[in-house]
The first five atom37 places (N, CA, C, CB, O) and aatype in JSON, in Angstrom:
{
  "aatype": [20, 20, 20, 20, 20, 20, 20, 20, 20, 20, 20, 20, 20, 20, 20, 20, 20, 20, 20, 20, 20, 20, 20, 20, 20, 20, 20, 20, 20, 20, 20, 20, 20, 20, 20, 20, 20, 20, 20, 20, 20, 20, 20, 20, 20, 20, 20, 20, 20, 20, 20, 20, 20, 20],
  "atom_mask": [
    [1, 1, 1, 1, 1],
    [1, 1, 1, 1, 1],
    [1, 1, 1, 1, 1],
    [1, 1, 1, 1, 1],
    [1, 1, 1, 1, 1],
    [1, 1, 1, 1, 1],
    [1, 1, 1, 1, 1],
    [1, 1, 1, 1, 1],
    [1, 1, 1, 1, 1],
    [1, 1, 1, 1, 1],
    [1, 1, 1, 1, 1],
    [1, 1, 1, 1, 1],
    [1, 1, 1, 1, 1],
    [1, 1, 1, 1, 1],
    [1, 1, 1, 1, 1],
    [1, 1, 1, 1, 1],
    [1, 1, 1, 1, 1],
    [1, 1, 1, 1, 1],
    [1, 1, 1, 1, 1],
    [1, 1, 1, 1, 1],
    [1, 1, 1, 1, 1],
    [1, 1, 1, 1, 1],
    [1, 1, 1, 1, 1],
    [1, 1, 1, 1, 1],
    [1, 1, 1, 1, 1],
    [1, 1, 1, 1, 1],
    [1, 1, 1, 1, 1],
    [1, 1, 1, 1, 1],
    [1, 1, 1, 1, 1],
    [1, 1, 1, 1, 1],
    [1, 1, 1, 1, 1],
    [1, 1, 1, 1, 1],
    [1, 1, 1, 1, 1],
    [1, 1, 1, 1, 1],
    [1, 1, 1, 1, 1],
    [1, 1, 1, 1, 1],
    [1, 1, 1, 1, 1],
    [1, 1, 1, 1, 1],
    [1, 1, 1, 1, 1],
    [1, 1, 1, 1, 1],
    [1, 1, 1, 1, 1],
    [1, 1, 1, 1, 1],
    [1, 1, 1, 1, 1],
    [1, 1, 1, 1, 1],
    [1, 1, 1, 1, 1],
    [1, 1, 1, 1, 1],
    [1, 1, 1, 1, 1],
    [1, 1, 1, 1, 1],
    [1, 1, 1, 1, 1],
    [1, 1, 1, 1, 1],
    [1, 1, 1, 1, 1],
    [1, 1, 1, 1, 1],
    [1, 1, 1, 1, 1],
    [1, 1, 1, 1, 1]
  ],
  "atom_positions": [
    [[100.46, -231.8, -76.98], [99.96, -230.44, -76.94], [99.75, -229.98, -78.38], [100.94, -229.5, -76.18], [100.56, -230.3, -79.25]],
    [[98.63, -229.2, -78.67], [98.38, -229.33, -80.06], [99.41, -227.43, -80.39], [96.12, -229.55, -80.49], [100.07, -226.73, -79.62]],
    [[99.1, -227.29, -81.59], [99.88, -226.27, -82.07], [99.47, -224.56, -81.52], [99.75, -226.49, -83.66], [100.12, -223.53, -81.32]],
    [[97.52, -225.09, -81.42], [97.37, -223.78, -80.98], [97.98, -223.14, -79.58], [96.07, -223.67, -80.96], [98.56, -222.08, -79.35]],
    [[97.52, -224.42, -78.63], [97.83, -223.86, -77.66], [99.6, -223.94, -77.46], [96.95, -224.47, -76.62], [100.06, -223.33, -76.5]],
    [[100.21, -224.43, -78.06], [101.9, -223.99, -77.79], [102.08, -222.5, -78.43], [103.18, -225.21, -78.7], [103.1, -221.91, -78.09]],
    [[101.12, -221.74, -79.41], [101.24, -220.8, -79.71], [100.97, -219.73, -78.87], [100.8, -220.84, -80.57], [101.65, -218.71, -78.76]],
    [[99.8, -220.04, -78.19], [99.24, -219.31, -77.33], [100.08, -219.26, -75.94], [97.9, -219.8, -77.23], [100.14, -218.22, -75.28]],
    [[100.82, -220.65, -75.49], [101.62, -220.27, -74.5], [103.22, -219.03, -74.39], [101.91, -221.6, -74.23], [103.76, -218.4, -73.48]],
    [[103.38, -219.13, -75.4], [104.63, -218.85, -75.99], [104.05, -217.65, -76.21], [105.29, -219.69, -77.17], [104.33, -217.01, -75.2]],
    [[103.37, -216.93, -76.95], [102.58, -215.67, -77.14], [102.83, -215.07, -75.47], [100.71, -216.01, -77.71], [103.72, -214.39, -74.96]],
    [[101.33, -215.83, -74.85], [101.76, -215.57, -73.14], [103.17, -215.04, -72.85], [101.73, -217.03, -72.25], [103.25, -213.87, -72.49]],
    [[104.47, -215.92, -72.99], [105.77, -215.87, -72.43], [106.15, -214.31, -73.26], [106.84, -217.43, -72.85], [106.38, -213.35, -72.52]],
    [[106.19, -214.19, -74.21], [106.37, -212.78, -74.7], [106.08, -211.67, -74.52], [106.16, -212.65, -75.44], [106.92, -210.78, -74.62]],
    [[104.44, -211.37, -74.1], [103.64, -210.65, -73.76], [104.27, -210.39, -72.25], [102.26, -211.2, -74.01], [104.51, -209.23, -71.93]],
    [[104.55, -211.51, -71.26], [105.15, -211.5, -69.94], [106.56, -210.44, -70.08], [105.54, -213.2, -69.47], [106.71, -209.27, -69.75]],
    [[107.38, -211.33, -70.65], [108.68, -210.41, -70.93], [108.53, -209.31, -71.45], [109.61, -210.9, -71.72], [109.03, -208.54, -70.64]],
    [[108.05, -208.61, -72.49], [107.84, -207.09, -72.38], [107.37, -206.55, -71.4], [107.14, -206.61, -73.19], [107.9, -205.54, -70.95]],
    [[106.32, -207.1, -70.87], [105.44, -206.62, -69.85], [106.49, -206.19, -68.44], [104.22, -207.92, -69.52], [106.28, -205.25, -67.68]],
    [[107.55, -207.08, -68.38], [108.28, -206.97, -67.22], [109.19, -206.54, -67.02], [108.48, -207.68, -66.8], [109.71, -206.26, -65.94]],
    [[109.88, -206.29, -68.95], [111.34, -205.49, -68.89], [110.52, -204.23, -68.95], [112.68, -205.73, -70.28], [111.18, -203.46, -68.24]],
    [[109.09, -203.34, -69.53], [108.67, -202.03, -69.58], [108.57, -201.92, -68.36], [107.57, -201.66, -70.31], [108.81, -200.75, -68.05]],
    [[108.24, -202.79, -67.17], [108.02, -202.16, -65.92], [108.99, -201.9, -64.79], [107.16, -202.8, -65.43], [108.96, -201.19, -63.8]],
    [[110.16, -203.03, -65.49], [111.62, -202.84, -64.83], [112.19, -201.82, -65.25], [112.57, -203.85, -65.03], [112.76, -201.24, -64.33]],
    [[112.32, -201.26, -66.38], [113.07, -200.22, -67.11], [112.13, -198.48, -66.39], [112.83, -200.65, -69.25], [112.79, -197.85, -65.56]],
    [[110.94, -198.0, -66.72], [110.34, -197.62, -65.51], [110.5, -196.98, -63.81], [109.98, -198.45, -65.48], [110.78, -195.88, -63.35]],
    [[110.17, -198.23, -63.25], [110.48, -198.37, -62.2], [111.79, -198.17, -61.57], [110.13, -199.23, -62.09], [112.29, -197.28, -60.89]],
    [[112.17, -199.31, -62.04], [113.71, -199.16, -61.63], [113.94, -200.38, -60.86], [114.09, -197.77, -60.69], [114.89, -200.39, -60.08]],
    [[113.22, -201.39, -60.96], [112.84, -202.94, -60.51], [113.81, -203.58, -61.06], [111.44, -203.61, -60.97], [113.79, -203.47, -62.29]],
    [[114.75, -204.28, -60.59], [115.56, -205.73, -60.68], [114.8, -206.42, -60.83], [116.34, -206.3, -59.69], [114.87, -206.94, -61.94]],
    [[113.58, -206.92, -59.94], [113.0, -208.05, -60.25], [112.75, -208.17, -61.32], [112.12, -208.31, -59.71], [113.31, -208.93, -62.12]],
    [[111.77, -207.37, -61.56], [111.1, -207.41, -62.68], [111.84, -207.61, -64.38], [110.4, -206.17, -62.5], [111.36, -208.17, -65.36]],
    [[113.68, -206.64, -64.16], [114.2, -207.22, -65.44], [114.3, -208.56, -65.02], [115.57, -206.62, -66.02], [114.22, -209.4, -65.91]],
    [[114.42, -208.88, -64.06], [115.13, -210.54, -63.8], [114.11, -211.51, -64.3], [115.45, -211.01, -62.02], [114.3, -212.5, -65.0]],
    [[112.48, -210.81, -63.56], [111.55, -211.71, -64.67], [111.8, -212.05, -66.0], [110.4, -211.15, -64.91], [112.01, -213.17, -66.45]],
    [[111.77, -210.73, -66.74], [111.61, -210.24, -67.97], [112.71, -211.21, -68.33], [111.73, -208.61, -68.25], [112.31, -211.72, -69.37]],
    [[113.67, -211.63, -68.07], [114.77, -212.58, -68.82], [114.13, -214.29, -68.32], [116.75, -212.16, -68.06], [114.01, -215.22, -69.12]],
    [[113.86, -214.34, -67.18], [113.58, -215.82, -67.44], [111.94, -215.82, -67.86], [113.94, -216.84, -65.94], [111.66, -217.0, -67.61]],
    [[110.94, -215.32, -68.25], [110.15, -215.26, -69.21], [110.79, -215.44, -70.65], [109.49, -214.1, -69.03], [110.49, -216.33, -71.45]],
    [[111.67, -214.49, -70.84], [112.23, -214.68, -72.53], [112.64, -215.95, -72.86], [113.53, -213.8, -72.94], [112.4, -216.47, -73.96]],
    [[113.44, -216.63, -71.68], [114.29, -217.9, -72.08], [113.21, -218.77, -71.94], [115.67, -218.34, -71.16], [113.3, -219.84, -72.53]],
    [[111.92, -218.47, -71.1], [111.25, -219.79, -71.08], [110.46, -219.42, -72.85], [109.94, -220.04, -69.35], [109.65, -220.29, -73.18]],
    [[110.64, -218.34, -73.83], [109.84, -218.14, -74.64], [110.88, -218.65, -75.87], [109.21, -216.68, -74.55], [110.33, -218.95, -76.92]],
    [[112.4, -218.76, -75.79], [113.1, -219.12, -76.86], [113.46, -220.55, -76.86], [114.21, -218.32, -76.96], [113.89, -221.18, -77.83]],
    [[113.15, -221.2, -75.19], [113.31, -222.96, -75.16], [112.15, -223.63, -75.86], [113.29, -223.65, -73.51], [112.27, -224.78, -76.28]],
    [[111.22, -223.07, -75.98], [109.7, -223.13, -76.6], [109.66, -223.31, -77.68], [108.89, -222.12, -76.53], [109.26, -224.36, -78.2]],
    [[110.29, -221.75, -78.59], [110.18, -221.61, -80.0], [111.53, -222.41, -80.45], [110.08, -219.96, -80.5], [111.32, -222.76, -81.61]],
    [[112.53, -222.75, -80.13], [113.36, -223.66, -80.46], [113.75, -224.86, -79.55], [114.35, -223.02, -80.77], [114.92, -224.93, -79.15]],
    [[112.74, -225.9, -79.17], [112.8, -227.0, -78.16], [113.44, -227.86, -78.3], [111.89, -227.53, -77.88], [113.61, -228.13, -79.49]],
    [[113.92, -228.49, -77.61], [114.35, -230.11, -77.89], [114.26, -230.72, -79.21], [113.5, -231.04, -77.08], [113.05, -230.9, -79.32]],
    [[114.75, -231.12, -80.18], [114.48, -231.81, -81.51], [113.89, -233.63, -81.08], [116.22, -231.75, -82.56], [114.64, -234.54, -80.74]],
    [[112.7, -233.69, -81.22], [112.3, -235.2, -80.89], [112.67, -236.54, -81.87], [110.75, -235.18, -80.81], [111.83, -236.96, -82.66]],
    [[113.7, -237.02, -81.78], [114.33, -238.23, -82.39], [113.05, -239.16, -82.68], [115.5, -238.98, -81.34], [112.66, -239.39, -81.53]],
    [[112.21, -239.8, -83.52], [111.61, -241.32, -83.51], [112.01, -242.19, -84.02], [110.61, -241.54, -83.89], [111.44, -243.28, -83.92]]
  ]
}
């Protein structure tokens, strides 16, 4: 996967998690914080992944 698009996914995952804790906080939606956290974690396994050994 080249750099742009891991940027652009990860961008995505961020944009998601605000998007879902402003509409949980709001509302008054569980789900939506509950999104808003596994969006974040899928956005910090990303920006700090696996270290690849060669």
């Amino acid at each position: 996967m080249t750099t742009f698009y891991r940027v652009i996914i990860l961008l995505a995952f961020l944009i998601a998690a605000i998007g879902c804790y402003a509409t949980g906080l709001t509302v008054g939606g569980t789900i939506f914080l509950l999104l808003g956290v596994v969006f974040e974690g899928l956005f910090w396994m990303g920006l700090f992944g696996r270290k690849r050994i060669k």
